[in-house]
Legacy VTK file of the C-alpha trace (Angstrom):
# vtk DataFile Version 3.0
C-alpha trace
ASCII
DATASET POLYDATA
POINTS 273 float
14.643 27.693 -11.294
11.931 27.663 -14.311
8.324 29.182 -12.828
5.359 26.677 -13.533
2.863 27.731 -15.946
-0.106 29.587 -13.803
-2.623 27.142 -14.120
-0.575 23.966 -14.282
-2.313 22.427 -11.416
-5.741 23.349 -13.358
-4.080 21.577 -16.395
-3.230 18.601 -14.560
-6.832 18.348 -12.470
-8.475 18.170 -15.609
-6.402 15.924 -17.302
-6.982 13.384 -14.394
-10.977 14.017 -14.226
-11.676 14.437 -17.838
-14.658 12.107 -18.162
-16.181 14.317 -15.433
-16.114 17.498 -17.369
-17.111 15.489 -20.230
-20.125 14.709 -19.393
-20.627 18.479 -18.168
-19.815 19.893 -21.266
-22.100 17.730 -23.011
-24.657 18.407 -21.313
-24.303 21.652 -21.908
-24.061 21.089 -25.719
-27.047 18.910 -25.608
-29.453 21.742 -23.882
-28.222 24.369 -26.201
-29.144 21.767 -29.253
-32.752 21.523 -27.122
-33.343 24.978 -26.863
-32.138 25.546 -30.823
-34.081 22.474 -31.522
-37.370 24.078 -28.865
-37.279 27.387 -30.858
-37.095 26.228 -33.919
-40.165 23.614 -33.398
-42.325 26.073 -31.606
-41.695 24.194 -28.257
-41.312 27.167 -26.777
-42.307 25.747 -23.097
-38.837 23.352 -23.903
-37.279 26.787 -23.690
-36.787 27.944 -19.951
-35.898 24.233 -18.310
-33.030 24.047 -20.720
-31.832 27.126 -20.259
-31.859 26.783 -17.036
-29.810 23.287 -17.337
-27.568 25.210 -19.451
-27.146 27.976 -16.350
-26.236 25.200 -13.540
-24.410 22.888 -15.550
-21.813 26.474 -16.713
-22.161 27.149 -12.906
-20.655 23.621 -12.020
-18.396 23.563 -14.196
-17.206 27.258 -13.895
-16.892 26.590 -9.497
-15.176 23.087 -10.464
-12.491 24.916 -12.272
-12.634 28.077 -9.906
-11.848 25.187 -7.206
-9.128 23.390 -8.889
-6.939 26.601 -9.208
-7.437 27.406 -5.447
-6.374 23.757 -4.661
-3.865 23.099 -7.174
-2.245 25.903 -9.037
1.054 27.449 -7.514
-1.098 31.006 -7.157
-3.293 29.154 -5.168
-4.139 27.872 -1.226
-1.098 25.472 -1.355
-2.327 24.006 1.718
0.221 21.500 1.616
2.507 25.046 3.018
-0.146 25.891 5.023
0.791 21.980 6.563
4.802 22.859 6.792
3.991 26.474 8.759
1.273 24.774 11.176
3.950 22.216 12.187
6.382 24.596 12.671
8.960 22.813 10.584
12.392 24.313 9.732
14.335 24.139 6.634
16.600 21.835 8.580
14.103 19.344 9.927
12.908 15.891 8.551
10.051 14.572 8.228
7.878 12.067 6.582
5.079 12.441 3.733
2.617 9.824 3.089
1.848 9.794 -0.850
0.174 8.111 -2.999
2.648 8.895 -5.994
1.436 12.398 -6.345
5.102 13.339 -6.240
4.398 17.260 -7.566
3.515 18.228 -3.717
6.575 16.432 -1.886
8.565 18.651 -4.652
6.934 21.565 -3.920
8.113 21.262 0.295
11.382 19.831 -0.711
11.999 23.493 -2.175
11.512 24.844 1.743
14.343 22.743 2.802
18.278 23.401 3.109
19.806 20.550 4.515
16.449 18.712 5.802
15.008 15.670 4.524
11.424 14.263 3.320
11.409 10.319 3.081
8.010 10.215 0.580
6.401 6.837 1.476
3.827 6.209 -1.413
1.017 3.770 -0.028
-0.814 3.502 -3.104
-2.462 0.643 -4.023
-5.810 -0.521 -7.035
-7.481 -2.433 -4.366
-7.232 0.308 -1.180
-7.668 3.554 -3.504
-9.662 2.991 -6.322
-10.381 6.226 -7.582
-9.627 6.547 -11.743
-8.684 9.964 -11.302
-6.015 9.190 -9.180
-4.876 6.549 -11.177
-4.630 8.813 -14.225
-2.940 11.726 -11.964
-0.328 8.972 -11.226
0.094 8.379 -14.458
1.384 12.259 -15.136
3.246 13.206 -12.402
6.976 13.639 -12.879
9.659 11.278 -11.964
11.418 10.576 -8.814
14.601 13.185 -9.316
17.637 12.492 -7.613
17.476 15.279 -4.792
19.372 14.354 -1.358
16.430 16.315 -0.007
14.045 13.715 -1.175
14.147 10.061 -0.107
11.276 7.673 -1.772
9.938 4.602 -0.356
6.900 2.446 -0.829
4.737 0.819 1.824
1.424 -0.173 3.128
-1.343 1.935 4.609
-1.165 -0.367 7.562
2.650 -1.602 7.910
4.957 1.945 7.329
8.486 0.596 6.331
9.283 3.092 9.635
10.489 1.796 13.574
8.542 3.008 16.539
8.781 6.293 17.875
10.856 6.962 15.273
9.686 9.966 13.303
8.854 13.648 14.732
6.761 14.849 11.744
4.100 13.129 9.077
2.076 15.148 6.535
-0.823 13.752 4.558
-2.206 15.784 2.280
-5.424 14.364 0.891
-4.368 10.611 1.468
-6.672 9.382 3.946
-9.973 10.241 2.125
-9.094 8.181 -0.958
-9.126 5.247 1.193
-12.840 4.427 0.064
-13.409 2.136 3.746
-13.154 3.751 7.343
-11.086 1.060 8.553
-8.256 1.754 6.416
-8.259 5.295 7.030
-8.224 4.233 10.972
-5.412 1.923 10.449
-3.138 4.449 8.808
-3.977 6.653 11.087
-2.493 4.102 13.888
0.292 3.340 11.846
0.895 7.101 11.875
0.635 7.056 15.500
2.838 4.114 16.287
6.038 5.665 14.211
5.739 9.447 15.794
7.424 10.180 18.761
5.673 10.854 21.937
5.094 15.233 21.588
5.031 14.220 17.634
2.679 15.569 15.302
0.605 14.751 12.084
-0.382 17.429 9.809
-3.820 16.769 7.917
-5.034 18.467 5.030
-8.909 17.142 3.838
-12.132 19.019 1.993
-14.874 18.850 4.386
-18.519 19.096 3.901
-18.673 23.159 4.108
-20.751 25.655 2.396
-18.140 26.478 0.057
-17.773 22.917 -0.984
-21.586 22.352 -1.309
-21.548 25.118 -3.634
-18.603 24.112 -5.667
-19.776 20.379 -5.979
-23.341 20.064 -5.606
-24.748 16.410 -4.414
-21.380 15.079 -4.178
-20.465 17.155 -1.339
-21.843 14.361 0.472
-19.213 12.472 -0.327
-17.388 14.480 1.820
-16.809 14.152 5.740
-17.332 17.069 8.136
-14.508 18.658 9.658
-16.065 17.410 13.095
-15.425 13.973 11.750
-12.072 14.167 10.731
-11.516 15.936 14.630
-13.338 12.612 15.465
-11.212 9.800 13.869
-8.070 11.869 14.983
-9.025 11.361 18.308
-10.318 7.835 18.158
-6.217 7.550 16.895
-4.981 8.565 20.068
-4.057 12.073 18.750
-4.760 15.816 20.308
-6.305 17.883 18.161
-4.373 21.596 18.588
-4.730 23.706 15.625
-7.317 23.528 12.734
-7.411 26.235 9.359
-10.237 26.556 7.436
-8.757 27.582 3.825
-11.516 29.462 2.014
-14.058 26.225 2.893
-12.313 24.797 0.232
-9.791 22.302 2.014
-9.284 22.157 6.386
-5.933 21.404 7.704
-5.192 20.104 11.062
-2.537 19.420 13.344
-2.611 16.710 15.704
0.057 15.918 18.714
1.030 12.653 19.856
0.241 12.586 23.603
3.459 11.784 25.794
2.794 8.586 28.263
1.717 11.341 30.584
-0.775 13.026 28.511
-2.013 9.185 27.551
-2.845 8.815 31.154
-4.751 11.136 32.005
-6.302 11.298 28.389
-7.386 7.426 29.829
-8.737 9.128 32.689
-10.994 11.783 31.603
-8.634 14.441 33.140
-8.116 17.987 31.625
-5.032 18.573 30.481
LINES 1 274
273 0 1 2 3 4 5 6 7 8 9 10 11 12 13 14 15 16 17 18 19 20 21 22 23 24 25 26 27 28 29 30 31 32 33 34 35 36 37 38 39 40 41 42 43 44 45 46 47 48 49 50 51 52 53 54 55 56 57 58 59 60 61 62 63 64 65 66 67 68 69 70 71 72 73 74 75 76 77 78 79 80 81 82 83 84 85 86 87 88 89 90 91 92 93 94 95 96 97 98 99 100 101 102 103 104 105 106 107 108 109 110 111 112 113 114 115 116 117 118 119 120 121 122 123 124 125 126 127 128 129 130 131 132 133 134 135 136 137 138 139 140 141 142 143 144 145 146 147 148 149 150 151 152 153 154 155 156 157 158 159 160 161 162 163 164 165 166 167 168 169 170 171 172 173 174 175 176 177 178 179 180 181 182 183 184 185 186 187 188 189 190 191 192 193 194 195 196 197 198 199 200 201 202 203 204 205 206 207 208 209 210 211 212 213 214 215 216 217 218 219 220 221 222 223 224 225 226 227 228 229 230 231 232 233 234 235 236 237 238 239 240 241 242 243 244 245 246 247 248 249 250 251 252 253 254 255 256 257 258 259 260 261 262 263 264 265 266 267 268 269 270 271 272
């Protein structure tokens, strides 16, 4: 099998968020034409501030990058493994991947199976996820192959073409934040609930507002929920929280149980379990 280029992930990230790094790098060109323009004018006190500009716009863009390979790049995290080995899944199992037609990481599990099966149910849609960058990641991901390891569906965010109780396993790997209103990310979250099995489990990977990720993006860490809150909206789903890894402070990953009618009741109750 042909090795991916070492920083194809990088490649692809910055492909889908060009205008972002755009606007970096010209800001960067535009305080180096300052500080050209400073010296050669005798503004000399023009000097230091765009310098300085010209020092934290190369540090954002250097940590964006830096982040991008961790996240992306087959040398990297790969938390979307990290997902497979928290759920304890075997090469023989199947399981269920909500997408949003970022096929590259339901190609990258399907690799860990034998005789197991993913059935990829893409829930994108303009008016639910409305980030460009997605749009334009969409755009360049490779086509469906024909893999018996691979089924693809589409659906909704809040009607999964999936019975009840049907399903042991769902990953979502990055899904629910691009859903831009709470609500929606709740009412996946129940749709997730209603096709697991009781003892079933969701595997979550999200960036949370850490230090690392305040670092790496500035202001727009905000953006970001805490880890608490993701534990939070789990919950509020009906799920257990059991296992949560930290990778780096780049990107959390969680694993959350299904409750048997059992556990429900005395979940209902306030009892330990």
């Amino acid at each position: 099998m042909r090795q991916k280029p070492v920083y194809s992930g990088v490649m692809r990230h910055l492909r889908a968020n060009w205008p972002g790094y755009l606007l970096i790098y010209a800001g960067i060109v535009l305080a180096l034409l300052l500080i050209g323009v400073s010296l050669q004018e005798g503004w000399l006190s023009f000097v230091p501030l765009a310098l300085a500009l010209v020092l934290l716009l190369s540090y954002f863009l250097g940590a964006a990058v830096w982040a991008a390979h961790r996240l992306y790049d087959p040398a990297g995290l790969r938390p979307y493994h990290v997902l497979f080995d928290m759920g304890q899944l075997k090469a023989t199992d199947t399981f269920v991947y909500v997408d949003l037609g970022v096929r590259d990481f339901a190609l990258q599990l399907s690799r860990r199976l034998t005789s197991g099966k993913i059935y990829v149910i893409d829930v994108y849609n303009p008016q639910w996820t409305t980030s460009s960058s997605l749009k334009r990641y969409r755009a360049r991901q490779p086509h469906a192959p024909n893999d018996p390891r691979l089924a693809w569906q589409n659906g909704r965010f809040d009607l999964l073409p999936l019975p009840d109780k049907s399903v042991s396993t769902v990953i979502l790997h990055r899904v629910l934040s691009e859903f831009w209103q709470q609500g929606d990310q709740t009412a996946l979250l129940e749709e997730v609930h209603r096709v697991l099995t009781p003892n079933g489990r969701v595997l979550l990977a999200e960036r949370v507002r850490s230090q690392t990720n305040w670092l790496v993006m500035g202001p727009s860490a905000l953006s970001l929920q805490t880890a608490a809150a993701w534990r939070a909206k789990l919950e509020e789903a009906g799920f257990i929280v059991v296992k949560e890894v930290d990778l780096q402070g780049l990107i959390t990953c969680f694993r959350a149980d299904k409750p048997t009618p059992a556990q429900a009741r005395q979940l209902s109750l306030n009892l330990p379990l």
